[in-house]
C-alpha positions in Angstrom: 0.6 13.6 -20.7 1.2 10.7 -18.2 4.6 11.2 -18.6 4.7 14.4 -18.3 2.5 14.0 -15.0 4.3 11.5 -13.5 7.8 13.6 -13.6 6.1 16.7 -12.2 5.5 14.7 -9.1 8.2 12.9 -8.8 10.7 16.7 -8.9 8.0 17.4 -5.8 8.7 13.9 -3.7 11.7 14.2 -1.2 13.9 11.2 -1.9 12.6 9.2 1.1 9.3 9.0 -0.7 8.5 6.2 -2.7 5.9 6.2 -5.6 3.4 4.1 -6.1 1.2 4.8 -9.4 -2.0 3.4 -9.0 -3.0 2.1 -12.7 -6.2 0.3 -11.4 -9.1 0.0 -14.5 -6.1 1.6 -16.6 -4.8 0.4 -19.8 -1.7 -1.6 -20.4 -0.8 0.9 -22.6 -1.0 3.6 -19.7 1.3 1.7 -17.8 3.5 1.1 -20.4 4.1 5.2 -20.6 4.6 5.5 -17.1 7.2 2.6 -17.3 9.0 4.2 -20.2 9.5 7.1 -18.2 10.9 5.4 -15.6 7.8 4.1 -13.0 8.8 1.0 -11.7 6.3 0.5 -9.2 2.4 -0.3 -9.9 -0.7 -0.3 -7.1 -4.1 -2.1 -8.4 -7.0 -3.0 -6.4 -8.8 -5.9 -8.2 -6.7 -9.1 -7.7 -7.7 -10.7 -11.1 -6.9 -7.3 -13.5 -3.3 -7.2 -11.8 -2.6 -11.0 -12.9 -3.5 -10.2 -16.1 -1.1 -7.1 -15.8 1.6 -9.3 -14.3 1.5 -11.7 -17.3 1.5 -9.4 -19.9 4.0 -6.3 -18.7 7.6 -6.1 -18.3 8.9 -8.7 -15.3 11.0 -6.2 -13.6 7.6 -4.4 -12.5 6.7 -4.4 -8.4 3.3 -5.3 -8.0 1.5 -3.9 -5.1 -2.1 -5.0 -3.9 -3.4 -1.4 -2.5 -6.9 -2.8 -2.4 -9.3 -4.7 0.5 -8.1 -8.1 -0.1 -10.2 -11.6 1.0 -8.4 -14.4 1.6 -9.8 -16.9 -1.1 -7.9 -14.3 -3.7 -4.4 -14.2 -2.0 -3.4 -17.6 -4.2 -3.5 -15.9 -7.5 -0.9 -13.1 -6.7 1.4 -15.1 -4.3 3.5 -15.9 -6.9 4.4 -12.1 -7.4 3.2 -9.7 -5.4 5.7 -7.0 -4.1 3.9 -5.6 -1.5 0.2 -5.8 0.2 -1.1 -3.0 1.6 -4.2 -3.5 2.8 -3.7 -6.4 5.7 -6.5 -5.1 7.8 -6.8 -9.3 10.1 -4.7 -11.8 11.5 -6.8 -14.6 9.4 -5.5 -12.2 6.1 -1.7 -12.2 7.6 -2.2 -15.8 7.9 -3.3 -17.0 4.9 -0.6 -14.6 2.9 2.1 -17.0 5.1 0.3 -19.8 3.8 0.7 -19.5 0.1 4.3 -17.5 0.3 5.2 -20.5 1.7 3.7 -22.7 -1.1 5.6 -20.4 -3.4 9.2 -20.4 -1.6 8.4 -16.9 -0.9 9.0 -14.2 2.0 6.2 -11.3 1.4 6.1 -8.0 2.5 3.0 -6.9 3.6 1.6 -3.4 5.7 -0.9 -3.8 7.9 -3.9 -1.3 7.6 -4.9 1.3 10.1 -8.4 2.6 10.7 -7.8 6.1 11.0 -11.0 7.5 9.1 -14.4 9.0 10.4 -15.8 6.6 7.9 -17.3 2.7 8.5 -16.4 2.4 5.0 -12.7 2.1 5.3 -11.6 -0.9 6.5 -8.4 -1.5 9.1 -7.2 -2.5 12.4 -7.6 -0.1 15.6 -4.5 0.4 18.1 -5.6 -2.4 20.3 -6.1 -5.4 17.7 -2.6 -4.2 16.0 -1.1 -4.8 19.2 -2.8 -7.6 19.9 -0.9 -8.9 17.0 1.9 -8.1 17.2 3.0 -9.1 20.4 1.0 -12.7 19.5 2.8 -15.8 20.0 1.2 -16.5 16.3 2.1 -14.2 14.7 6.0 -14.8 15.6 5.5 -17.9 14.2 4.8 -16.7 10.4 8.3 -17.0 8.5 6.8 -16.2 5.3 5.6 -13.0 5.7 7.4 -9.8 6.8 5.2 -6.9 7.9 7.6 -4.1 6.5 5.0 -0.9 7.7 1.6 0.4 8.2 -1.1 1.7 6.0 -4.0 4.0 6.3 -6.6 6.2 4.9 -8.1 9.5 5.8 -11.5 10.2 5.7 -12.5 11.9 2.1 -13.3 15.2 3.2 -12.5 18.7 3.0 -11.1 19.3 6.3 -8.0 20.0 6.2 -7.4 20.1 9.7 -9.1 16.7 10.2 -7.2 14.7 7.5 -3.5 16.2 8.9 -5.2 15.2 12.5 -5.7 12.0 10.9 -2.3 11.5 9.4 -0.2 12.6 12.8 -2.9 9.5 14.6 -1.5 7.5 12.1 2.6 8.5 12.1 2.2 8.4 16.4 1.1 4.6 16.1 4.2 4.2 13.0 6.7 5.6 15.3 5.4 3.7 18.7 5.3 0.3 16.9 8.7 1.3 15.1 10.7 1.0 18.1 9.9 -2.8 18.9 9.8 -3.8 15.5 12.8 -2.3 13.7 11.8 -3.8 9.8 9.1 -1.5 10.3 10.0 1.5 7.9 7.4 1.9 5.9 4.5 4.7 6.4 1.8 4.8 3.2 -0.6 7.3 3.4 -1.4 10.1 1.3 -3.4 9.8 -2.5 -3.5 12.3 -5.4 -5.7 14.7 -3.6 -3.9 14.8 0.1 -0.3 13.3 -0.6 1.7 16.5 0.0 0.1 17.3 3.4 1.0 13.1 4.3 4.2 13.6 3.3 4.3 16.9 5.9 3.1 14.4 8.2 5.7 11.4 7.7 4.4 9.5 5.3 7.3 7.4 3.5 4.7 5.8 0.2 2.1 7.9 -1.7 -0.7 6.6 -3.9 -1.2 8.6 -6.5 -3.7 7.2 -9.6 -5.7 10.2 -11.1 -2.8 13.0 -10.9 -0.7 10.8 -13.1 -3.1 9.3 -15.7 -5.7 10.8 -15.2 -9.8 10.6 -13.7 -11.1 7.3 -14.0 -14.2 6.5 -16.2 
C-alpha cells in the first residue's frame, strides 16, 4: 500500500518538486517500504525518534527536522541532519551554527514563516525575517546556510484562504530571493493542501498520512 501510495504522488509532482515523506510515530518498517520504492528523503518531528531512525536505517537517507525545534535538542541531530525546516529565531539559527561547527558541518536550514490565522503555528513575520537577514550576525554564521523558507497554512476549509495564504508566503520567497540567491527552496503544502501549494510555487511538499497512512 505505501508503495503503491507513494508512486501515485510522485507521477502527480512536476519535477521541480521535491518529496518529503513524513514518517513521524511510523515504523521502521514503513520507512523501509517507502525506501525500497525509491523514497530517499524522510521528515520527523520529534528529535529523539529520528536519532533512533538515523542509527538504525540505511545511511544514504536525508533526514529532515519538519518539527518546532528548541535549542537544547539541536546537539543530537547535528551530526546528520539534512535539512531543518522549522527555524522560526535568530537564537535557533544560532545555536544550529554552533554545533555544525562542532561537527565540521555546513547545515541547510529554512527559516519558518507565520502565515496562518492560528497562534498555534509558530514562525517569523516579514519584519523579524528581515531583520535577520540583513543582520550583521547573521553574516557572520559560516556554518549554516539558509537554503529557503517554510510555512503553514491555517487548517481550515477555506480554500480561498489557504491559496491567499500560500501566494503571502511565495510574495515574501520571491522578494527575499532576489538578495539572497541560495534561496531556492519554497516548502509548503501537506497531504491535504499540497496540490493547491504547488499551484502556488511551492518547490517541497510534506506529505505523511497520503503515503502511509492516518496516524494512530
Amino acid at each position: 500500500m505505501i508503495k503503491d501510495n507513494l508512486l501515485e504522488i510522485k507521477n502527480t509532482l512536476p519535477h521541480h518538486v521535491t518529496l518529503v515523506a513524513v514518517s513521524k510515530t511510523k515504523p521502521d518498517e514503513d520507512l523501509m517500504e517507502a525506501y525500497a520504492a525509491g523514497q530517499r528523503i524522510f521528515g520527523e518531528n520529534k528529535v529523539q525518534e529520528m536519532v533512533g531512525k538515523w542509527e538504525r536505517l540505511p545511511k544514504d537517507i536525508k533526514w529532515h527536522m519538519i518539527g518546532h525545534l528548541q535549542r537544547n535538542k539541536v546537539k543530537y541531530m547535528a551530526e546528520f541532519v539534512d535539512l531543518i525546516h522549522g527555524v522560526d529565531s535568530f537564537r535557533l539559527l544560532s545555536e544550529i551554527n554552533k554545533k555544525a561547527e562542532q561537527n565540521n558541518r555546513t547545515i541547510d536550514c529554512l527559516l519558518q514563516i507565520h502565515i496562518a490565522e492560528e497562534d498555534t503555528k509558530f514562525g517569523l513575520d516579514k519584519e523579524e525575517l528581515n531583520a535577520i537577514l540583513i543582520s550583521e550576525e547573521y553574516h557572520q554564521l559560516k556554518n549554516i546556510n539558509v537554503v529557503g523558507l517554510m510555512g503553514m497554512a491555517t487548517f481550515t476549509d477555506d480554500e480561498t484562504q489557504v491559496r491567499r495564504e500560500f501566494q503571502q508566503l511565495k510574495s515574501i520567497f520571491d522578494t527575499i530571493k532576489t538578495e539572497n540567491p541560495q534561496v531556492t527552496i519554497l516548502s509548503m503544502g501537506m497531504s491535504g493542501d499540497y496540490q493547491m501549494a504547488i499551484e502556488e510555487g511551492s518547490t517541497m511538499v510534506r506529505i505523511g498520512s497520503s503515503i502511509f497512512g492516518k496516524r494512530n
